[in-house]
C-alpha positions as CSV (number, residue, x, y, z in Angstrom):
1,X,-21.4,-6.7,32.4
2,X,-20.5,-5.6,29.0
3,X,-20.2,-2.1,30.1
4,X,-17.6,-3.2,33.3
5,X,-15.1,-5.1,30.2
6,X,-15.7,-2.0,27.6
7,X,-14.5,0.2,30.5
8,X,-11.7,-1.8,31.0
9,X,-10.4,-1.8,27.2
10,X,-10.7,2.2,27.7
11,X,-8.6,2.0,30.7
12,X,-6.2,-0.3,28.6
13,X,-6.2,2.6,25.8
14,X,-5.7,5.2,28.4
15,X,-2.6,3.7,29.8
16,X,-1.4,2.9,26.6
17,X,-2.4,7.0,25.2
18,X,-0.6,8.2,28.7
19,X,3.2,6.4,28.0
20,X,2.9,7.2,24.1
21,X,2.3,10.5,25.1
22,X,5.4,10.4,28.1
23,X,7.6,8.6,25.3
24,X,6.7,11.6,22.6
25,X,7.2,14.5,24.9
26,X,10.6,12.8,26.2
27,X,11.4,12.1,22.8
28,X,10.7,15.7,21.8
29,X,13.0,17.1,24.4
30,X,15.7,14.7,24.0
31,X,15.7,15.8,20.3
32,X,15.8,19.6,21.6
33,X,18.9,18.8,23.7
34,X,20.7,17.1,20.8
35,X,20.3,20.0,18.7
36,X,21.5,22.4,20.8
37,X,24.4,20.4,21.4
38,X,25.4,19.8,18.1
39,X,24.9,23.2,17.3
40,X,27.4,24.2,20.2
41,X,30.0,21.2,18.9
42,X,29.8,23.1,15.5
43,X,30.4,26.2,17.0
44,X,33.4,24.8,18.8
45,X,34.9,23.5,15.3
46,X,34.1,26.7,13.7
47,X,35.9,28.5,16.3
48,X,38.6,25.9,16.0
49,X,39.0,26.7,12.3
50,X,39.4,30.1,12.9
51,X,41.8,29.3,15.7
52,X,44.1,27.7,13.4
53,X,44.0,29.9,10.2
54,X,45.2,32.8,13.1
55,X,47.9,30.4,14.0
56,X,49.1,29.5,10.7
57,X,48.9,33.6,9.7
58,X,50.5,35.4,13.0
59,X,53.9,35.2,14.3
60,X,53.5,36.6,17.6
61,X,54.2,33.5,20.2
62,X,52.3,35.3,23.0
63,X,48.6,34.7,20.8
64,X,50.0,31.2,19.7
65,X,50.7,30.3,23.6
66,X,47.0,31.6,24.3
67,X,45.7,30.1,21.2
68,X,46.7,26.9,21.5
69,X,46.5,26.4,25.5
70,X,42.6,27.8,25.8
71,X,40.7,27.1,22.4
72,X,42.5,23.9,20.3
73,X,43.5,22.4,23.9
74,X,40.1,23.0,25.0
75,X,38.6,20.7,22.9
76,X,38.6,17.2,24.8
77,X,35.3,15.7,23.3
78,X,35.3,16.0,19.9
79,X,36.7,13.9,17.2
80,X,38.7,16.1,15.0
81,X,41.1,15.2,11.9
82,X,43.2,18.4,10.3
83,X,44.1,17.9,6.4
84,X,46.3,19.7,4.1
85,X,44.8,20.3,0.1
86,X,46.4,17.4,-1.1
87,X,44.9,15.1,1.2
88,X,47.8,14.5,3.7
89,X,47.1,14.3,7.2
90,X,48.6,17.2,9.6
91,X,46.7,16.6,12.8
92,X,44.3,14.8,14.8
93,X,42.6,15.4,18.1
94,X,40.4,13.2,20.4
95,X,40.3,10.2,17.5
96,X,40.8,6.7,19.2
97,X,43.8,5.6,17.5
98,X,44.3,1.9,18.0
99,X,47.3,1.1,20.1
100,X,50.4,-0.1,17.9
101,X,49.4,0.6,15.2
102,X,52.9,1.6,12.5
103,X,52.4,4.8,11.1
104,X,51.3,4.1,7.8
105,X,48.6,1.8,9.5
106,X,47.7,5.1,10.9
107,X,47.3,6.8,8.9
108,X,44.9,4.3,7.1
109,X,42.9,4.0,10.0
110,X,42.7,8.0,10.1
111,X,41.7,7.8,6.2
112,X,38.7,5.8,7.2
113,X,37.9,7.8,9.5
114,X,38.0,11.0,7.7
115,X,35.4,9.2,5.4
116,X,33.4,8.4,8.3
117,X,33.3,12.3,9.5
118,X,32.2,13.1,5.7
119,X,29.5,11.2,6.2
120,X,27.7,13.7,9.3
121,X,29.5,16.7,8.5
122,X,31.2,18.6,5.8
123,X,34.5,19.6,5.9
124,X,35.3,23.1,7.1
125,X,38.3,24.9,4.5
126,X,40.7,26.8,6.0
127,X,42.1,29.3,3.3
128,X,45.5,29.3,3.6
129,X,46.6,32.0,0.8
130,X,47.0,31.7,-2.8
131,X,46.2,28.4,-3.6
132,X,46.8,26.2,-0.5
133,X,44.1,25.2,1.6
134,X,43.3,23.0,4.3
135,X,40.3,21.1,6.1
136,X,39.2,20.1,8.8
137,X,36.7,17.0,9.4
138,X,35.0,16.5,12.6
139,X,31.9,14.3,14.1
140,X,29.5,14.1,16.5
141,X,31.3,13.4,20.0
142,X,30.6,10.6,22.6
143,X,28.3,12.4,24.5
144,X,25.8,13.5,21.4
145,X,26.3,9.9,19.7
146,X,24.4,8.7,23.0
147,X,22.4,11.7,23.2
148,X,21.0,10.7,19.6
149,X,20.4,6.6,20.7
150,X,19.3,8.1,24.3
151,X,15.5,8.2,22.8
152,X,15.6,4.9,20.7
153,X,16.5,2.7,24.4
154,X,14.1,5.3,25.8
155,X,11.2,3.8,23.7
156,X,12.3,0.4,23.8
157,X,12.0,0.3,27.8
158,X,8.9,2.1,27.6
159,X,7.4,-0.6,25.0
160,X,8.8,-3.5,27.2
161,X,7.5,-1.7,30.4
162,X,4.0,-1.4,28.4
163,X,3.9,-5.2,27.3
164,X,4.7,-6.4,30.7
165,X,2.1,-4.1,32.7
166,X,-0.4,-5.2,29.6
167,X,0.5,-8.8,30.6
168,X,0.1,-8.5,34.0
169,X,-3.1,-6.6,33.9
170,X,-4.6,-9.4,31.5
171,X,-3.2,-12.3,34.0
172,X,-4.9,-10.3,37.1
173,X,-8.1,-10.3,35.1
174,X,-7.9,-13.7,34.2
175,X,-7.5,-14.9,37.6
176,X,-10.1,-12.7,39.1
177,X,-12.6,-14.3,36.2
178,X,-11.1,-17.8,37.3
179,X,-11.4,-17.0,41.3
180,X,-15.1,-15.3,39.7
181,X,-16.0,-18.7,38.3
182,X,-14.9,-21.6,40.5
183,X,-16.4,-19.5,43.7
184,X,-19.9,-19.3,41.7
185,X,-19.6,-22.7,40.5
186,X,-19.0,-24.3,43.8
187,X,-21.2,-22.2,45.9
188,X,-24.2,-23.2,42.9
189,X,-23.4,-27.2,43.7
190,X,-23.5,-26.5,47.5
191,X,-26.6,-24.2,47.3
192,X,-28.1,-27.1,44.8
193,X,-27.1,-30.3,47.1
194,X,-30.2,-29.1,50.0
195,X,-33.2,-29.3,48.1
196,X,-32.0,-32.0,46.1
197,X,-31.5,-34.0,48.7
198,X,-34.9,-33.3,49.9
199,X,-36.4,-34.0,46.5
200,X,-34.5,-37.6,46.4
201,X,-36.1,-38.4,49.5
202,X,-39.2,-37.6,48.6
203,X,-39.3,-39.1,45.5
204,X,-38.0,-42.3,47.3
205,X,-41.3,-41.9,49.7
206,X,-43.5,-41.1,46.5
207,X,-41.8,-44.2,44.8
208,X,-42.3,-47.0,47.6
209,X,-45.4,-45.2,48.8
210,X,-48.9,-48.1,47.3
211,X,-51.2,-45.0,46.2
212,X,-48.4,-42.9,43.9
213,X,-45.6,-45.8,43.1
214,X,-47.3,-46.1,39.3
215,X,-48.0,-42.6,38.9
216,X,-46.3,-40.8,35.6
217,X,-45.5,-38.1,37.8
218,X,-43.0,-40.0,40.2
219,X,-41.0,-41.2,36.9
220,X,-41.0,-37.7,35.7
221,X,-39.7,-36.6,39.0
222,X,-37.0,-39.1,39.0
223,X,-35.9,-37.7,35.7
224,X,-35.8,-34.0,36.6
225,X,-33.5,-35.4,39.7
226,X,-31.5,-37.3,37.6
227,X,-31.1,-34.1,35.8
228,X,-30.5,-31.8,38.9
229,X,-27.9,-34.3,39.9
230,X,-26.0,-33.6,36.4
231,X,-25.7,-30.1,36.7
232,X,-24.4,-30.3,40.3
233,X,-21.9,-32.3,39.1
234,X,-21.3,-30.1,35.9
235,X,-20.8,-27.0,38.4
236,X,-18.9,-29.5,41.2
237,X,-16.3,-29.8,38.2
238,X,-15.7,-26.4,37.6
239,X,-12.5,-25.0,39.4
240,X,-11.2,-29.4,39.5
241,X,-9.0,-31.0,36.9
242,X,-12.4,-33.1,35.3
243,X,-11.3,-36.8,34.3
244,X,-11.0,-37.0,30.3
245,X,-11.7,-40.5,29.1
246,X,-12.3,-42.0,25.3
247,X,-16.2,-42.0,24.8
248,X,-18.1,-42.6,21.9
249,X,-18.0,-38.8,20.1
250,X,-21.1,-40.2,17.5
251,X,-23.2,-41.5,20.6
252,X,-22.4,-38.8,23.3
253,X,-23.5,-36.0,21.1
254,X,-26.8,-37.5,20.4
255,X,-27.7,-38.5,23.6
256,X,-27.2,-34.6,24.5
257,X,-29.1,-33.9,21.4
258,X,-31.7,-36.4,22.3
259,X,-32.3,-34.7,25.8
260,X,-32.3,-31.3,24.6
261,X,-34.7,-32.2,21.8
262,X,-37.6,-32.9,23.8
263,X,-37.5,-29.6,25.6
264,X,-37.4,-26.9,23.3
265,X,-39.9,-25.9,20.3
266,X,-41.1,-28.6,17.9
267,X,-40.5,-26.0,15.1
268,X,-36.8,-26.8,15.6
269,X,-35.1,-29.2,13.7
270,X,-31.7,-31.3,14.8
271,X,-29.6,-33.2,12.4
272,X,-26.6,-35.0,13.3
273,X,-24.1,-35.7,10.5
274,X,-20.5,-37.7,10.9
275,X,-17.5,-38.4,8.2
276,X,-16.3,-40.4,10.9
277,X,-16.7,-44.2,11.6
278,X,-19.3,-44.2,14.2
279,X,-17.1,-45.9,16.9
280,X,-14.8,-43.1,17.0
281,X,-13.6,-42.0,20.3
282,X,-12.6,-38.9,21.9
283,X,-11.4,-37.7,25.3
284,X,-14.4,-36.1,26.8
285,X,-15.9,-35.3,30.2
286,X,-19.4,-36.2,29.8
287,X,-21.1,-33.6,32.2
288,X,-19.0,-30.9,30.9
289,X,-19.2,-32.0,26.9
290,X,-23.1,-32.1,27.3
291,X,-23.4,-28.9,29.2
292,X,-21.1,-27.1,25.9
293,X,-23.7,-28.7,23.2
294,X,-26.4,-27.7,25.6
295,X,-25.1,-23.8,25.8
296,X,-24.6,-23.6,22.4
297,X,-27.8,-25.5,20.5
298,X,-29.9,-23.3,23.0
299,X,-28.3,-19.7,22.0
300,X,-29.0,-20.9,18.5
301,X,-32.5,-21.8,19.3
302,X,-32.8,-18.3,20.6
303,X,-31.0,-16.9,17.6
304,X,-33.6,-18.4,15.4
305,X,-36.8,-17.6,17.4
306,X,-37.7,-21.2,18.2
307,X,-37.9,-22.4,14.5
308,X,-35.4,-23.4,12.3
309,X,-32.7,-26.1,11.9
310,X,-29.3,-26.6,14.0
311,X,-27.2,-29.1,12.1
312,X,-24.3,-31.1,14.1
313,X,-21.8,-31.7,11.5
314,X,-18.6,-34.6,12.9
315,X,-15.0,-35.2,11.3
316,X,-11.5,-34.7,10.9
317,X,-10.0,-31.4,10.7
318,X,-7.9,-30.7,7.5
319,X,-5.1,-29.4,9.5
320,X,-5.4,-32.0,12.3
321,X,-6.6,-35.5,11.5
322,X,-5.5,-36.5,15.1
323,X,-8.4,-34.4,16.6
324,X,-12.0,-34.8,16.3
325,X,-14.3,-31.0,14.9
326,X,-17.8,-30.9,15.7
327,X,-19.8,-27.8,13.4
328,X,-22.9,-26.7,15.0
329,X,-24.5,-24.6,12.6
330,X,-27.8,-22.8,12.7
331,X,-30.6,-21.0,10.7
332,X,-30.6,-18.2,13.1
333,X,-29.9,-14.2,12.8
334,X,-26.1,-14.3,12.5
335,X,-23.9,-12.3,14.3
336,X,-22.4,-9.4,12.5
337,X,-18.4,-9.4,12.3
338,X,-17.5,-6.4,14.7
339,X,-19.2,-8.6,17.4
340,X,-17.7,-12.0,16.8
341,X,-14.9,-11.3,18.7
342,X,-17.0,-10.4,21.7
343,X,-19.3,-13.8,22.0
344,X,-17.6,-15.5,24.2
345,X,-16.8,-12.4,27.1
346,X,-18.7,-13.0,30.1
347,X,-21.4,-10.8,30.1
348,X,-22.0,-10.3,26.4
349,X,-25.4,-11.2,25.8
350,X,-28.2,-10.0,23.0
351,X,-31.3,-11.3,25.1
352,X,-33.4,-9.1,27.4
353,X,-33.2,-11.6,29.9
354,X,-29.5,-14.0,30.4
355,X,-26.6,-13.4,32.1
356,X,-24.3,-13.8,29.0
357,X,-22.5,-16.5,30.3
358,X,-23.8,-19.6,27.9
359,X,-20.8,-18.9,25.6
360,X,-18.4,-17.6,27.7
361,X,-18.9,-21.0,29.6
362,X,-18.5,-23.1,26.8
363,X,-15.1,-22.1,25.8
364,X,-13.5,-21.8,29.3
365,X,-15.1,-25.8,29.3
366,X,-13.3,-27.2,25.9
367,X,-9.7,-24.7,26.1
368,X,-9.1,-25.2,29.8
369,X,-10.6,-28.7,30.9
370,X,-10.6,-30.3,27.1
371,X,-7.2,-28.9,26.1
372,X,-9.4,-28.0,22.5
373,X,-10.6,-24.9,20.7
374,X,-14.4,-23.6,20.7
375,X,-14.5,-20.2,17.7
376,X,-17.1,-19.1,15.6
377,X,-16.3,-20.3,12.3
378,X,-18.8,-18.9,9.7
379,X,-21.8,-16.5,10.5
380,X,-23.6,-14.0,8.2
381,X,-26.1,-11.8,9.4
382,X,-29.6,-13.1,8.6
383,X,-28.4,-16.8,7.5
384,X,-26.7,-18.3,10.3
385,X,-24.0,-18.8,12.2
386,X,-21.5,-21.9,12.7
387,X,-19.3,-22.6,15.8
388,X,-16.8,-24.8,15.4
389,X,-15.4,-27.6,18.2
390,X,-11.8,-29.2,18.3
391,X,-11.7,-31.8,20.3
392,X,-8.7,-34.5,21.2
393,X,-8.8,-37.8,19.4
């Protein structure tokens, strides 16, 4: 069982290795295709420059015609802003002036601009002769302003993409454990209800029969039926909305306590401590509260090789003095902390013999039918270990 949930955190990593590695390699090339386009954009303005110190040095109108029609007219993508050495504007191509604007507010709006293109590119000079010179300021166009945010959206549908098939694998799991558990449950109470019925009427024969109605043994079988007919119902409840009412927290633990007692080692001792007034309710499901205490006091019976102490521990939480938290701490081997986490996963189990599901069982109990919490609060290997149960006052 453990090896069937470590397989499926590998698949988990897998998928999530495969779309970092998509999202790298995509990122990678987009990258690639933004440098080559900016290179080519600063190609264009270099050419551009050029274009207009020929312009502003020849006088034959043929070149000028040529000039201007298939090189500055050319340029339709990128923002470009022409500037004379004292700052003055001459020119400025494919810059999204702002409709109405008067000419000084223009020119303003161009200013700003111009300190914007500073900011990506440096200025190319245009040597004009002598002293005079003149620049031009240009940034990235449109198309390679998206090209650079391309990747970031890239990565952000990716991640969204990977949360929600995370999500969705989790919920599938979840429901195949839930459709796992109620179908075991229920078929357990129908396999159970045969033979118990046999045994109820045999120990009503036994019972009313002269020769064994005062044997021990006929009491002793009522007891174990008793008990049969408690953990049908325990399993009948699983998979059905289980009917919370206000019970006695001080007296419903011991009388679990006081059944389990009597059938494990002498060697262990129980000890049932409260800070709480001892007619203190809480919403419980009987069946289903005894069968947690049961799971738990017997893994730490097992934890401590049949001798030892498990101390029961009732009061208020500090956080929560609405609800009701019941310690169970043992004398056992601990657990050690990269395996805390794992306790409660169906299957997880360190006996030769068990199916693992003790734990596992408990918690799906108190957070699904109790509305509470079930964690392990302290453990240290070699000392003990402490689980902690929240409960609704």
């Amino acid at each position: 069982m453990i090896a069937i949930y470590d397989q499926k955190t590998r698949i988990k990593l897998l998928i999530i290795a495969v779309a970092l590695l998509i999202a790298a390699a995509t990122v990678i090339y987009t990258n690639v295709l933004v440098q080559r386009v900016s290179e080519r954009e600063q190609q264009q303005i270099a050419l551009y420059a050029k274009t207009q110190r020929y312009i502003i040095n020849t006088e034959e109108e043929s070149n000028l015609s040529f000039l201007m029609d298939e090189i500055i007219d050319a340029n339709t993508t990128i923002p470009v802003v022409l500037a004379n050495g004292d700052g003055d504007i001459v020119d400025a191509k494919n810059v999204n002036i702002p409709k109405g604007l008067s000419e000084k507010a223009t020119r303003a709006f161009l200013q700003r601009e111009i300190s914007v293109m500073k900011l990506q590119h440096p200025p190319i000079i245009i040597e004009l002769g002598g002293p005079q010179r003149g620049y031009i300021y240009y940034k990235d166009s449109a198309l390679l302003a998206q090209l650079r945010t391309y990747p970031l959206v890239q990565l952000a549908v990716i991640a969204c993409l990977g949360v929600i098939a995370y999500f969705a694998f989790s919920y599938s799991r979840r429901s195949e454990q839930n459709r796992v558990w109620v179908g075991l449950a229920k078929e357990t109470a129908h396999q159970l209800g045969t033979p118990l019925s046999s045994l109820m009427a045999w120990q009503t024969y036994l019972s009313e029969s002269e020769r064994f109605k005062d044997e021990p043994i006929v009491e002793e079988l009522s007891k174990d039926i008793r008990r049969l007919q408690i953990i049908t119902e325990r399993f009948s409840n699983i998979g059905s909305v289980p009917v919370l009412k206000p019970e006695n927290i001080l007296r419903t633990t011991q009388n679990a306590i006081s059944y389990l007692q009597s059938r494990v080692s002498r060697k262990v001792i129980f000890e049932i401590k409260t800070d709480l007034p001892t007619d203190t309710p809480a919403l419980l499901n009987i069946p289903l509260f005894d069968w947690v205490i049961e799971n738990i006091c017997k893994n730490a019976v097992d934890a401590m090789d049949g001798r030892g102490s498990i101390t029961l521990h009732l009061r208020r939480p500090v956080r929560d003095k609405k609800s009701i938290a019941i310690d169970i701490t043992d004398t056992g081997k601990g657990i050690p902390k990269s395996r805390i986490d794992r306790v409660f996963l169906p299957g997880y189990t360190t006996k030769k013999r068990g199916w693992g599901l003790g734990l596992a069982l408990a918690k799906r109990i108190i957070e699904n039918y109790h509305q509470g919490k079930l964690f392990v609060k302290w453990s240290e290997v070699g000392r003990g270990t402490t689980f902690r149960l929240i409960l609704k006052g």
